[in-house]
Residue frames relative to the residue before (quaternion, step in Angstrom):
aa qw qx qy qz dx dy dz
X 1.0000 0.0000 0.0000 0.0000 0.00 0.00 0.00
X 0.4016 -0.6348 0.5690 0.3345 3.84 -1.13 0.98
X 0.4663 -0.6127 0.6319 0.0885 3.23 -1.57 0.96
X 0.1839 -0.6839 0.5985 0.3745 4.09 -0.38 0.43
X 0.1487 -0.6676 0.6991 0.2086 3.82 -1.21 -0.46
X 0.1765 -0.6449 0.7413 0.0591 3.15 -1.66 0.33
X 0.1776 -0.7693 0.6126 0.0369 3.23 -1.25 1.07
X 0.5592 -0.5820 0.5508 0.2125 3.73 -1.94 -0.12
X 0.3620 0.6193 -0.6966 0.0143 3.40 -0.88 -0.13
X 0.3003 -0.7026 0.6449 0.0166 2.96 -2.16 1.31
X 0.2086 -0.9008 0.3782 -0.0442 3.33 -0.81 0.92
X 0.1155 0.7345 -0.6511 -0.1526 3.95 0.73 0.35
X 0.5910 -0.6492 0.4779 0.0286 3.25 -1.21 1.45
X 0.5453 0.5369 -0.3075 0.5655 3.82 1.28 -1.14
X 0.8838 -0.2704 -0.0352 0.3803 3.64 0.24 -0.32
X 0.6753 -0.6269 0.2277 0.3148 3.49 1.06 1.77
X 0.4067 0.8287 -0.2764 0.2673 3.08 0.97 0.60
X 0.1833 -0.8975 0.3135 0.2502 3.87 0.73 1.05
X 0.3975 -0.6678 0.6118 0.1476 3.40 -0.64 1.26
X 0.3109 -0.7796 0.5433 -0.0211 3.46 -1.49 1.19
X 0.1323 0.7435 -0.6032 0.2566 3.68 0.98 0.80
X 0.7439 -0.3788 0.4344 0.3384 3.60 -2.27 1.40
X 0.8203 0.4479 -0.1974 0.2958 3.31 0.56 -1.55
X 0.8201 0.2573 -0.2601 0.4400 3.67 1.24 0.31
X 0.3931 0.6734 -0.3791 0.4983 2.49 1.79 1.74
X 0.4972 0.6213 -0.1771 0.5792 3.21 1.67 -0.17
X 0.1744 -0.5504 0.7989 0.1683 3.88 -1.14 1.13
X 0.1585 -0.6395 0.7263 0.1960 2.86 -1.78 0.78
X 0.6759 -0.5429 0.4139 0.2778 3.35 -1.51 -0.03
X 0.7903 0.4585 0.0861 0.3973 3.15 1.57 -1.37
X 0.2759 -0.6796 0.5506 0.3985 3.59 -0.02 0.20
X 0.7785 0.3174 -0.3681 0.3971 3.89 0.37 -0.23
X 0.5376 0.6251 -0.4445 0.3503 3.15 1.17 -0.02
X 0.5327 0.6961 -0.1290 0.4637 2.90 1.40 -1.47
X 0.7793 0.3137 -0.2207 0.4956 3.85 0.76 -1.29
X 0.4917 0.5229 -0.3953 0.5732 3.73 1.17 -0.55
X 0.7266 0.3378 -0.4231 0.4231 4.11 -0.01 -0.40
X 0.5066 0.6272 -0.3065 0.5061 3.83 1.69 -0.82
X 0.7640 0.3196 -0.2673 0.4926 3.54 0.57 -0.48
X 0.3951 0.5395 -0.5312 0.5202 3.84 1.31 -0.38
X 0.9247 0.2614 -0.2672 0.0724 3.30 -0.23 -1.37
X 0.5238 0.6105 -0.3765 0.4596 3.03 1.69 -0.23
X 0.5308 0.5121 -0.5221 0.4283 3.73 1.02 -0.23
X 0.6860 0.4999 -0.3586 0.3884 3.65 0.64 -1.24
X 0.5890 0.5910 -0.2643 0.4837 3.86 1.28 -0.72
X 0.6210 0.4021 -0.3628 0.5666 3.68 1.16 -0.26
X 0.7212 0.3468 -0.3767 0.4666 3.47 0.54 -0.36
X 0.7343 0.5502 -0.1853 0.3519 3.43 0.77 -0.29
X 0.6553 0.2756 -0.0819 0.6985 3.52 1.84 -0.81
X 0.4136 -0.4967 0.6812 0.3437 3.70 -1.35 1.08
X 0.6069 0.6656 -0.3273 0.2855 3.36 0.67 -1.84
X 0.3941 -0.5287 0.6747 0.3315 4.02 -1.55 0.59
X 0.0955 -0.6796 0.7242 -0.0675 3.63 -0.80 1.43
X 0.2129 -0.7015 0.6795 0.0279 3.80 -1.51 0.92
X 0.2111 0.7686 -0.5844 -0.1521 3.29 -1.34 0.77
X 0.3493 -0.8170 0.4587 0.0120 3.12 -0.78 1.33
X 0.2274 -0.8318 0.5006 0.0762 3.55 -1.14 1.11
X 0.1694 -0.7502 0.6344 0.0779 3.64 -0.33 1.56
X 0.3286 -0.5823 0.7417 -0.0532 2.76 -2.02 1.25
X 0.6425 0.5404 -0.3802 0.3882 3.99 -1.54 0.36
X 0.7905 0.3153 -0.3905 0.3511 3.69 0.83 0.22
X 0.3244 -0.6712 0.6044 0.2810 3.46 -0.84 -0.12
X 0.2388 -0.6780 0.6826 0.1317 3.09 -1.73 0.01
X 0.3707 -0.6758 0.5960 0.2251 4.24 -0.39 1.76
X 0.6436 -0.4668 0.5393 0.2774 3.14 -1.71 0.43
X 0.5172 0.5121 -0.3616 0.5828 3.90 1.26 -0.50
X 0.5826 -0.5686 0.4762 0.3324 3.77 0.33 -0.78
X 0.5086 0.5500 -0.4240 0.5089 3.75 1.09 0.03
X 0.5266 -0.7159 0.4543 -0.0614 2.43 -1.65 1.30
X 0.0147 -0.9085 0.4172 0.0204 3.99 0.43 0.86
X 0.6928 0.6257 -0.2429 0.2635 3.32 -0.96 0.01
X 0.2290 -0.6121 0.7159 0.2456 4.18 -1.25 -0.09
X 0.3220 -0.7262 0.6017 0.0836 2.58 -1.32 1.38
X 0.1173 -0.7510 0.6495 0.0184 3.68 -1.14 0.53
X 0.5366 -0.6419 0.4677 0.2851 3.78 -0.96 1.19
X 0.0097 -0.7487 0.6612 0.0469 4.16 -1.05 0.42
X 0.8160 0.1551 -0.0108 0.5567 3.59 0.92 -0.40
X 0.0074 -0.7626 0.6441 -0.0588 3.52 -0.63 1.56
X 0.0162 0.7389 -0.6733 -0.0214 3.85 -0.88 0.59
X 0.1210 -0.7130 0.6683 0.1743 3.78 -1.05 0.73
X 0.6921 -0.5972 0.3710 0.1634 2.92 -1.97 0.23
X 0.5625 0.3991 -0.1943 0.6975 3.51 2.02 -0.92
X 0.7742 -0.1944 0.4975 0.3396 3.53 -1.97 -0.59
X 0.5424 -0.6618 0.4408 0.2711 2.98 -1.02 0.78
X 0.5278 0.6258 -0.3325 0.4683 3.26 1.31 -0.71
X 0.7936 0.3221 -0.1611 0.4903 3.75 0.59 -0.55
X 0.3738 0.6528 -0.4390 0.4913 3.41 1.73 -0.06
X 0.7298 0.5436 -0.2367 0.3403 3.25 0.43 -1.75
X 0.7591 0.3740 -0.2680 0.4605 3.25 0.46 -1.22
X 0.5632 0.4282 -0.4930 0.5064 4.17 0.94 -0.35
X 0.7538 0.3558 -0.3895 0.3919 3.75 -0.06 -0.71
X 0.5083 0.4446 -0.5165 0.5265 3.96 1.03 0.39
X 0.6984 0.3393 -0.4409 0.4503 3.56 0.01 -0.63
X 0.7485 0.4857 -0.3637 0.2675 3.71 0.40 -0.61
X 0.5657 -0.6343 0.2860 0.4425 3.38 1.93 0.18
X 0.2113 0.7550 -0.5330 0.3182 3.99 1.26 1.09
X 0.2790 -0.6658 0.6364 0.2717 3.34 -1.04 0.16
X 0.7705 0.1871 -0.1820 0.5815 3.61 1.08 -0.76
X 0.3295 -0.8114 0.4646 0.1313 3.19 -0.43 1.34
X 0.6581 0.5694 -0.2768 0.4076 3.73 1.46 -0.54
X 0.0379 -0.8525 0.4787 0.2068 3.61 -1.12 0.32
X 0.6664 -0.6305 0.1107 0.3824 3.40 -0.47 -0.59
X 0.7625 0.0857 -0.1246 0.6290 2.82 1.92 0.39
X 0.2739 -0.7264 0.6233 0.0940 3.83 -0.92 0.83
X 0.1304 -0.7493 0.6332 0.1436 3.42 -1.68 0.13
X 0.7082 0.3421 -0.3680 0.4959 3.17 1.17 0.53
């Protein structure tokens, strides 16, 4: 039986730059696993970046029973690291059409 997965990706916004943390190195199994490690890391990214930092959960792959990996991934869960107020204005300058996500920690 295919297995779904859920992945990470980190983002300091200021200059698009992908941030490499344990935690978005890891398929999860779950979509809440997956968002619970999304919200670890953006907490650790607020204490850690002046910079507005995004982490974002992708959805759409599986995982065969061989190990191969199938599928297109597509984002279901964005959390930044600042206020939303300062979200907005980094993901304009960085060229977003939607400037909101779905969660903030500052």
């Amino acid at each position: 039986m295919n297995t779904p997965i859920f992945t990470l990706s980190a983002t300091n916004l200021s200059n698009e730059d992908e941030i490499f943390d344990a935690l978005a190195v890891v398929d999860y199994e779950s979509e809440d696993a997956a968002i619970g490690a999304a919200r670890e890391l953006a907490g650790k990214l607020a204490s850690s970046y002046d910079d507005v930092c995004q982490v974002t959960v992708h959805s759409g792959e599986w995982r065969t029973p061989g190990g191969d990996v199938h599928g297109e991934t597509y984002d279901i869960f964005t959390i930044s690291s600042k206020s939303k107020e300062k979200t907005m204005e980094a993901r304009k300058k960085a060229g977003y059409v939607q400037l909101e996500v779905n969660e903030y920690v500052g």
